[in-house]
SEDRENTOR-404074 format. One record per residue (C-alpha): residue number from 1; z, y, x. Coordinates in steps of 0.2 Angstrom, whole numbers, always signed. Example, Ala and Ser with C-alpha at 12.3 -4.5 7.8 and 13.67 -1.06 7.14 Angstrom:
<nodes>
{node 1; {+39; -22; +62}}
{node 2; {+36; -5; +68}}
</nodes>
This chain:
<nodes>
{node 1; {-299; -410; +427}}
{node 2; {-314; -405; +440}}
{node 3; {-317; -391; +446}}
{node 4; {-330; -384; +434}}
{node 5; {-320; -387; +420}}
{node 6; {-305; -378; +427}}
{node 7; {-313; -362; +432}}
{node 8; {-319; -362; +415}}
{node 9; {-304; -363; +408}}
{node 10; {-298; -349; +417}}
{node 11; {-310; -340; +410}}
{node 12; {-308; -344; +394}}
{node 13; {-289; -338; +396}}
{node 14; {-297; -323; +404}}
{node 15; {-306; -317; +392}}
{node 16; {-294; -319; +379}}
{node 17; {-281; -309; +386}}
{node 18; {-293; -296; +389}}
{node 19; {-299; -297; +371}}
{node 20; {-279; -298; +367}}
{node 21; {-278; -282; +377}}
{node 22; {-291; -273; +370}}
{node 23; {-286; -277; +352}}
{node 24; {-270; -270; +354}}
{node 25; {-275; -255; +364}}
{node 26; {-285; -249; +349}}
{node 27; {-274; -254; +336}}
{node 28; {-280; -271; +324}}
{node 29; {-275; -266; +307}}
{node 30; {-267; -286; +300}}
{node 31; {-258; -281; +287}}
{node 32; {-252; -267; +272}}
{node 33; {-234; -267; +268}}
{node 34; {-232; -262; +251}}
{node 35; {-213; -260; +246}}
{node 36; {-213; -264; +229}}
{node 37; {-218; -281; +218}}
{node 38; {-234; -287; +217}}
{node 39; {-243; -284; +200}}
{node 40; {-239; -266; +198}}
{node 41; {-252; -253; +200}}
{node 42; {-247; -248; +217}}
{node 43; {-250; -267; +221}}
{node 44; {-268; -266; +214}}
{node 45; {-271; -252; +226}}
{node 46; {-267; -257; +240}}
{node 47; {-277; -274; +237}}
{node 48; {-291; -262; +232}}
{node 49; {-288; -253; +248}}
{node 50; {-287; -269; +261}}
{node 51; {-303; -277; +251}}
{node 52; {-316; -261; +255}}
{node 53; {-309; -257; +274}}
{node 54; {-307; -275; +279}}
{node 55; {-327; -275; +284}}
{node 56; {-327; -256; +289}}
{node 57; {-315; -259; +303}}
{node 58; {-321; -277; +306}}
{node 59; {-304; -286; +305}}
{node 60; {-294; -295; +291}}
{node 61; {-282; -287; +280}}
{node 62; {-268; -295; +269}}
{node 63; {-255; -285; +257}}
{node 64; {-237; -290; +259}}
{node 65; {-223; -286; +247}}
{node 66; {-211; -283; +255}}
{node 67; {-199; -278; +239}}
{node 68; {-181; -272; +238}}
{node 69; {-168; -256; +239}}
{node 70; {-180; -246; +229}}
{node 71; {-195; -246; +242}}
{node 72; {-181; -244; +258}}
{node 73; {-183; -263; +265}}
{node 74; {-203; -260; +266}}
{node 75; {-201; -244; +273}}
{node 76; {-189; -250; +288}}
{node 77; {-200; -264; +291}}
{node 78; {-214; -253; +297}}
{node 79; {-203; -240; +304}}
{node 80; {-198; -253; +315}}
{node 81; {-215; -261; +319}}
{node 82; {-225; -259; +332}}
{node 83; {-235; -244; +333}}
{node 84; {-253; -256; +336}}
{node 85; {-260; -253; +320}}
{node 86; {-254; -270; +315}}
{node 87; {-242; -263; +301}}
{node 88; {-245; -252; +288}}
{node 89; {-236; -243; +277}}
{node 90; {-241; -239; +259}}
{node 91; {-230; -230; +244}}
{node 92; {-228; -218; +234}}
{node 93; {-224; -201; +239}}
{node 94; {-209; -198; +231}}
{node 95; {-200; -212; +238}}
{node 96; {-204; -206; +255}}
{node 97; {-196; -190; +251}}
{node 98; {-184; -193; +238}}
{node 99; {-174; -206; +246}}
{node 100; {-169; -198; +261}}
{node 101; {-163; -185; +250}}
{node 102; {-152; -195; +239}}
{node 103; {-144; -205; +253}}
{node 104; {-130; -201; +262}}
{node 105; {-135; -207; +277}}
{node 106; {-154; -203; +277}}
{node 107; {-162; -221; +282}}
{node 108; {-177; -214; +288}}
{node 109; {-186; -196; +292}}
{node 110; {-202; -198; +287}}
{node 111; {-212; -186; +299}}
{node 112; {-202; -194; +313}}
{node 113; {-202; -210; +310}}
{node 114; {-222; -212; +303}}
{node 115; {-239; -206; +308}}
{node 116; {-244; -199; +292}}
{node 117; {-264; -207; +288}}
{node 118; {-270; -203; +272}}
{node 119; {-268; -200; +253}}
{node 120; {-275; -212; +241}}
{node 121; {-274; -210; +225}}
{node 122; {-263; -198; +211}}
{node 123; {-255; -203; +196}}
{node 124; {-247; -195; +183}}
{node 125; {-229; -195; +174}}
{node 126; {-227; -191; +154}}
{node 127; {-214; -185; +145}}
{node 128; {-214; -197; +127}}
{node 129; {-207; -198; +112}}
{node 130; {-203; -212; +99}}
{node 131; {-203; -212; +80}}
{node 132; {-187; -204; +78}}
{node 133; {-191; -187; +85}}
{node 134; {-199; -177; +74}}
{node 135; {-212; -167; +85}}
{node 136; {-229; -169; +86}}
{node 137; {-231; -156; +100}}
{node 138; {-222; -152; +114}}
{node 139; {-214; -136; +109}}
{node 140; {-210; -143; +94}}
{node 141; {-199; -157; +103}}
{node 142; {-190; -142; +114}}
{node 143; {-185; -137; +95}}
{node 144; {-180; -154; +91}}
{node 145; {-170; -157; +106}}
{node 146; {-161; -139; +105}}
{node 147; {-157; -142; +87}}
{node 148; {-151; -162; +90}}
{node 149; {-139; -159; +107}}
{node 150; {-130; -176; +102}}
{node 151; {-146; -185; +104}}
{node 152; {-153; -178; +119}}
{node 153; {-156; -196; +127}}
{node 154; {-170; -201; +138}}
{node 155; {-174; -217; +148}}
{node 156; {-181; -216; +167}}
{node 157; {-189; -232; +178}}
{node 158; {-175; -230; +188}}
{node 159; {-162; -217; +196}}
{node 160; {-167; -204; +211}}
{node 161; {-186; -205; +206}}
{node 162; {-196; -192; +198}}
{node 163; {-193; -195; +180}}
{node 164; {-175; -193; +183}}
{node 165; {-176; -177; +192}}
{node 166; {-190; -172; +178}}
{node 167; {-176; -174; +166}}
{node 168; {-165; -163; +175}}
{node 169; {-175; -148; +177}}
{node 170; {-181; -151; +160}}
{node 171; {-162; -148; +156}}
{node 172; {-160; -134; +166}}
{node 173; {-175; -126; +158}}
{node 174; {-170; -127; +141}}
{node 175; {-149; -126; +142}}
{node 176; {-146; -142; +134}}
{node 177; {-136; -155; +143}}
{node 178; {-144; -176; +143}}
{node 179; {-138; -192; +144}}
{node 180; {-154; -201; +156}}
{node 181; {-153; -220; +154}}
{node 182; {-159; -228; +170}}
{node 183; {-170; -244; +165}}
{node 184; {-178; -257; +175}}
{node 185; {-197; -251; +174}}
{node 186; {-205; -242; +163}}
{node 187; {-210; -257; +151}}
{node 188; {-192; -260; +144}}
{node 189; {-191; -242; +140}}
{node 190; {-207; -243; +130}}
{node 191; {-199; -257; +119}}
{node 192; {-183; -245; +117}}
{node 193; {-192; -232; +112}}
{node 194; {-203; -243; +99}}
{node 195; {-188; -250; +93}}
{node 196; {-178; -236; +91}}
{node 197; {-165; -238; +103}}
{node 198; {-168; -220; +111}}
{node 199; {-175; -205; +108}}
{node 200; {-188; -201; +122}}
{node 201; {-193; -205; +140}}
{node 202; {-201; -200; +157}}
{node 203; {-210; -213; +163}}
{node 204; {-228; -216; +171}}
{node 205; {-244; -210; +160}}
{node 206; {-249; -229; +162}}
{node 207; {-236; -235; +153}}
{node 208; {-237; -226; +138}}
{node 209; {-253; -224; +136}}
{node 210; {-259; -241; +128}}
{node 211; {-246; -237; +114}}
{node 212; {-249; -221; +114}}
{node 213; {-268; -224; +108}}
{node 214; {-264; -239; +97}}
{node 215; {-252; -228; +85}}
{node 216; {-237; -241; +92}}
{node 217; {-224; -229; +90}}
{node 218; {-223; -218; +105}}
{node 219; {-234; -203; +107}}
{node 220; {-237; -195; +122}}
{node 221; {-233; -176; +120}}
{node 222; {-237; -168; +140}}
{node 223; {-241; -174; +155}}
{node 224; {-231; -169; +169}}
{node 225; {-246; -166; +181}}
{node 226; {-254; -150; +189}}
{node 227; {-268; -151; +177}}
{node 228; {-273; -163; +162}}
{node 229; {-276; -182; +163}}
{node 230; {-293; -188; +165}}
{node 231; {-286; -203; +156}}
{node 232; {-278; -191; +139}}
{node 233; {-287; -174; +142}}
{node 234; {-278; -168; +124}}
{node 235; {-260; -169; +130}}
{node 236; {-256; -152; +137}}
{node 237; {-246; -151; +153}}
{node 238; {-228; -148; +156}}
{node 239; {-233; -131; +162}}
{node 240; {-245; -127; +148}}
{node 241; {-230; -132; +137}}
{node 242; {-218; -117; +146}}
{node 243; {-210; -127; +157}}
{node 244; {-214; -121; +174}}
{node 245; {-213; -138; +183}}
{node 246; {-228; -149; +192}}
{node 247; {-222; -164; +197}}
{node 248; {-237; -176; +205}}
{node 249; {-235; -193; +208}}
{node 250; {-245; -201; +222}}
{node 251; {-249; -214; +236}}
{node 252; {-250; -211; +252}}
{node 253; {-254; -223; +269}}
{node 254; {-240; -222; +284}}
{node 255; {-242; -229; +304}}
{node 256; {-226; -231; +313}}
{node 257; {-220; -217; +324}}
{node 258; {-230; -219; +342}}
{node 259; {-245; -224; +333}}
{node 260; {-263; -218; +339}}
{node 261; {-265; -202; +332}}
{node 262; {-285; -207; +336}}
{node 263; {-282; -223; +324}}
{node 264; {-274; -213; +310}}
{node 265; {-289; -204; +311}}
{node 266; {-300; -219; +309}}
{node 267; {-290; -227; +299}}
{node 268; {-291; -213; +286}}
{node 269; {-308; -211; +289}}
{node 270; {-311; -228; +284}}
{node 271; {-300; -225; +270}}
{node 272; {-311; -211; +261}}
{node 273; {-329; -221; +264}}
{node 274; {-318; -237; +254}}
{node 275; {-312; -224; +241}}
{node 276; {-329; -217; +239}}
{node 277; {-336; -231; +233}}
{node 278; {-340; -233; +215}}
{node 279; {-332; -252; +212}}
{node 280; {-315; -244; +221}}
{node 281; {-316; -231; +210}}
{node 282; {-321; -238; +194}}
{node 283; {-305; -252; +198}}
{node 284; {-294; -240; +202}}
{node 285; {-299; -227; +186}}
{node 286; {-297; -241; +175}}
{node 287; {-277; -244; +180}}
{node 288; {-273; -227; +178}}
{node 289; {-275; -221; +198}}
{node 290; {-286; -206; +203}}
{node 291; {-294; -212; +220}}
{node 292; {-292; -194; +231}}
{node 293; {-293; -199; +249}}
{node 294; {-287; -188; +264}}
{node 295; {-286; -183; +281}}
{node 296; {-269; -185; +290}}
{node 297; {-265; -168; +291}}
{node 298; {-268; -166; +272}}
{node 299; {-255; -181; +271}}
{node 300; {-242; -171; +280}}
{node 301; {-247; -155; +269}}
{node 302; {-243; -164; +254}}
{node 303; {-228; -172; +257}}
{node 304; {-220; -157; +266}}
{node 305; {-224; -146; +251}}
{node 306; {-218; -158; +239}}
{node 307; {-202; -158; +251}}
{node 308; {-198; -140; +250}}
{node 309; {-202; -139; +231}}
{node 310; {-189; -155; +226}}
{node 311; {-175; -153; +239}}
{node 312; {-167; -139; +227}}
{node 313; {-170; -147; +213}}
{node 314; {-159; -163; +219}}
{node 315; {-148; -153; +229}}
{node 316; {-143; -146; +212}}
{node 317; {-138; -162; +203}}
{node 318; {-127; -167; +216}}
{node 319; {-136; -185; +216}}
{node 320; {-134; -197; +228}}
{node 321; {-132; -216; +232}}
{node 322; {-121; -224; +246}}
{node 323; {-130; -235; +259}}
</nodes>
């Protein structure tokens, strides 16, 4: 090698170390961990979400699934990441609340253990109903539930979530004790409850909804949100319904603790221009997900409130799973 060739070479190396230096200094964004399968409206989302910011912040982005334990493997994989901004966490509220709740020994704390970026989108749960309740409203199925105790059944996408905890305050507020069925997603529940197999269910607006519409045999009789669905504005709310209960579902964007507080904020800057834009909204309307966007403070707001307002509510059904 001569001499010119080496020194240029040197540079090169130079340079790129510098460059490797600099990237990881301010934090290159790689890829969103998504905890949960791919195909799922939460999957959609954060597909959405990678597409629009990919050209804001000038870098790729790619979704991983990384699935298992109810959302807890994708959650200790960025716990344990690097705090560069090359992983990011995104899932829903809930199971970044619930789930330390429910275990015994709480895997993670997550105002320690993340830098909280930004919300992204709400969604909404629904209480539903099959053929063989007779109620076409939802007081009329509080009637139908105190006058039929022995079949007070409901199906749930899955223990320790919001559904199943629905179901319990629903129970408390009425004074008649349920049976909740815990099923695999909220799509096998819709089929029981076509098919008769049980009475009613909590389960996602986004499942139902199609049925609902098409007269298939499940009707939607309240949503469980603070204020009517864009998507079914005629289904009152729990609340509306005398049931004092909110119960907002949403997605929310998570750095691992040590992060740049400067890059959560750019980060969720670039996060509001992506879900300001009409093609992220119309994508993201049209699966069932109101695009919100957020600050990182109103990230921590948010999940602190929905903190104090749940921990009672599961402290009082005694639930909890062994990890």
């Amino acid at each position: 090698m001569d001499r010119r060739n080496f020194l240029a070479g040197c540079l090169a190396l130079s340079a790129a170390a510098k460059a490797s230096g600099a990237l990881a200094e301010s934090g290159p964004l790689t890829r969103i961990i998504f905890p949960f399968a791919a195909g799922g409206g939460g999957d959609a989302l954060c597909r959405v979400v990678a597409q629009q910011i990919a050209p804001i912040l000038d870098r790729a982005v790619i979704v991983e699934n990384r699935t298992g334990a109810d959302g807890l493997i994708g959650i200790k994989v960025v716990k344990s990441a690097s705090p560069d901004g090359t992983s990011v966490l995104v899932t829903t509220g809930p199971t970044m609340y619930l789930l330390p709740m429910v275990e015994t020994a709480p895997s993670f704390d997550a105002t320690k253990d993340f830098v909280p970026v930004s919300l992204l989108a709400r969604f909404e749960f629904a209480v539903v109903v099959g053929k063989s309740v007779d109620a076409k409203t939802f007081k009329e199925f509080v009637a139908w539930l105190k006058a039929n105790p022995d079949k007070a059944t409901f199906g749930v996408p899955s223990n320790g979530t919001i559904p199943h905890f629905t179901g319990s305050r629903l129970e408390q507020a009425i004074g008649v004790p349920m049976t909740r069925v815990a099923y695999r997603g909220g799509a096998p529940i819709i089929t029981d409850l076509i098919g008769g197999h049980i009475p009613f269910a909590i389960v996602t607006l986004t499942d139902a909804i199609q049925q609902h519409r098409a007269g298939g045999g499940v009707r939607v009789l309240a949503v469980t949100s603070a204020e009517r669905s864009p998507f079914l504005p005629e289904a009152p709310t729990m609340k509306e319904s005398g049931i004092d209960l909110v119960a907002d579902a949403w997605y929310g964007m998570w750095l691992p603790a040590g992060s740049s507080k400067d890059f959560a904020k750019q980060l969720s800057a670039a996060v509001a221009t992506a879900l300001a834009k009409p093609e992220a909204k119309e994508k993201l309307m049209t699966i069932g997900l109101i695009p919100v966007g957020s600050t990182p403070e109103g990230l921590a707001g948010e999940l602190a409130a929905n903190t104090a307002f749940w921990q009672p509510i599961v402290k009082a059904t005694g639930y909890k799973i062994t990890n």
